[in-house]
C-alpha positions in Angstrom: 86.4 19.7 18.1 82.7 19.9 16.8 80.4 19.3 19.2 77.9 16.2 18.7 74.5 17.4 16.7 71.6 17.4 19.0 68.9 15.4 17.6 66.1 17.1 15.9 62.4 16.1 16.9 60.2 14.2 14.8 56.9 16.4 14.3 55.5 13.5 13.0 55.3 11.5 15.7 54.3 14.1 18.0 51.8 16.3 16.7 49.6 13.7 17.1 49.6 14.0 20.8 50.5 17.4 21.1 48.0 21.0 21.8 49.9 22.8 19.4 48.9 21.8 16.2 49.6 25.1 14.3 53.2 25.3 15.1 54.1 21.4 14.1 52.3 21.6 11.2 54.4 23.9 10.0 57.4 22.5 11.6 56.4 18.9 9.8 55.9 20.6 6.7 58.7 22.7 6.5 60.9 19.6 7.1 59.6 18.1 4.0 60.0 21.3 2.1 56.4 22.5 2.1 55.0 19.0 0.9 52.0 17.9 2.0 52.0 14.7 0.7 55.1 13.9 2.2 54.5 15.3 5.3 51.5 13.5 5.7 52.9 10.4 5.1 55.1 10.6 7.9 52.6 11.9 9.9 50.4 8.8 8.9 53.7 6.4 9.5 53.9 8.2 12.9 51.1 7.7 14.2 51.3 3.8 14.2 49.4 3.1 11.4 45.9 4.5 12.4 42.7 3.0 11.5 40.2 4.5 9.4 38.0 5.7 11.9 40.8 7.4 13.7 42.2 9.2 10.5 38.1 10.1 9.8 39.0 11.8 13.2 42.4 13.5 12.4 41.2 14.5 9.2 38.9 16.7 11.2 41.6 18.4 13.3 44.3 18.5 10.2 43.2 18.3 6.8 42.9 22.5 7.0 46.3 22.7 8.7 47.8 20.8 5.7 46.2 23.2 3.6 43.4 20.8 2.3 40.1 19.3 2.7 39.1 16.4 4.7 38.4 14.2 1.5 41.4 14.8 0.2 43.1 14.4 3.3 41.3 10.8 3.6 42.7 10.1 0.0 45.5 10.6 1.0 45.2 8.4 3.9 43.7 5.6 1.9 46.5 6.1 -0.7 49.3 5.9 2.2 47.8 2.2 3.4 47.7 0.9 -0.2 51.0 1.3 0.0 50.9 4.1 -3.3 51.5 7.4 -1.3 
């Protein structure tokens, strides 16, 4: 009898609020293969749909992790809420 599949976290919903940024990163991007863009735009669906001052803010903290700079990490961002990401 196979045993019921445990369900696996969604990184981007919780790197947002976690202290561990490194680690999720990673975990986020290895989930969608190694694509940022993809990644990030669960990360930006995750997060509930941020504003532009707060993504101004995560772009801080992330853009680097995601292997990018902030502006294109707010390109991205602006790209995700035109609905063309």
């Amino acid at each position: 009898m196979d045993e019921p599949k445990k369900p696996e976290p969604d990184y981007g919903s919780t790197l947002v609020w976690s202290n561990d940024d490194e680690r999720n990163v990673k975990m986020l991007l290895a989930k969608f293969g190694g694509n940022p863009t993809e990644a990030l735009k669960r990360f930006f669906t995750s997060a509930g749909g941020t504003d532009y001052q707060y993504a101004r803010s995560l772009s801080v903290r992330f853009a680097s992790r995601f292997g990018m700079t902030e502006v294109e990490f707010m390109k991205l961002y602006r790209r995700w809420r035109r609905g063309t990401l």
